[in-house]
N, C-alpha and C positions, 0 to 999 in steps of 0.2 A: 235573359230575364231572371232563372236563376239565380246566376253570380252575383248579379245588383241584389237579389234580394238577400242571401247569403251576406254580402258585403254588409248590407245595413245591420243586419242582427249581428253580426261580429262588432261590427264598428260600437253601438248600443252596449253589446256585452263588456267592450273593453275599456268602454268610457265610466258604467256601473264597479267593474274592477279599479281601477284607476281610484274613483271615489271612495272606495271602501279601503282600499290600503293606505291614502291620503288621510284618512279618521284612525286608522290605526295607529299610526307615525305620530299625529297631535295627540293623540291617548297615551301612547306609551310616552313621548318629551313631556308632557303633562303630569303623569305620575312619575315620573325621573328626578321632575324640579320639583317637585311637592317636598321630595324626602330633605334635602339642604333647606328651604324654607321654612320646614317646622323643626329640623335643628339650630337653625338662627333664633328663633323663640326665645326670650329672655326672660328667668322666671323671679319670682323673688327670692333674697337672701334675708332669711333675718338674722341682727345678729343679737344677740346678747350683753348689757352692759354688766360690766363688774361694779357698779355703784349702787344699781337696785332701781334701775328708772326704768322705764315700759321698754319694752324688744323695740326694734324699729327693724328698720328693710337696709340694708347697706347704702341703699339711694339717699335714704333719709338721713343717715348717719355722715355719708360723705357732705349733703347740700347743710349743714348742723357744724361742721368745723371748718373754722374758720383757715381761709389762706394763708392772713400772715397773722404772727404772733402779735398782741397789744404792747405797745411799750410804755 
């Protein structure tokens, strides 16, 4: 009667451990991949024209010139 009941608190205990190192391992691959995701973050560029027109964002400035020349 012992053992059985020994068994079951062991069993209990190492089921509770189990669980808690499993939240450990998604905590830490969870802050692991945080740090490459918020360096992928894309921020603005502005840049500066030399004519004297408003600053714009490089996005702006690229989707603004055109592909091919007029002829």
């Amino acid at each position: 009667m012992t053992t059985a009941v020994l068994r079951q608190m062991l069993r209990e205990e190492a089921a509770l451990a189990g669980y808690q190192d499993l939240f450990f391992m998604f905590a830490a691959l969870t802050l692991f991949s945080l740090v490459p995701v918020l360096l992928m973050r894309g921020g603005k560029i502005i840049v500066a024209s030399e004519d004297g027109e408003e600053p714009m964002t490089d996005k702006q400035r690229r989707a603004k010139t055109p592909v091919r020349s007029p002829r």
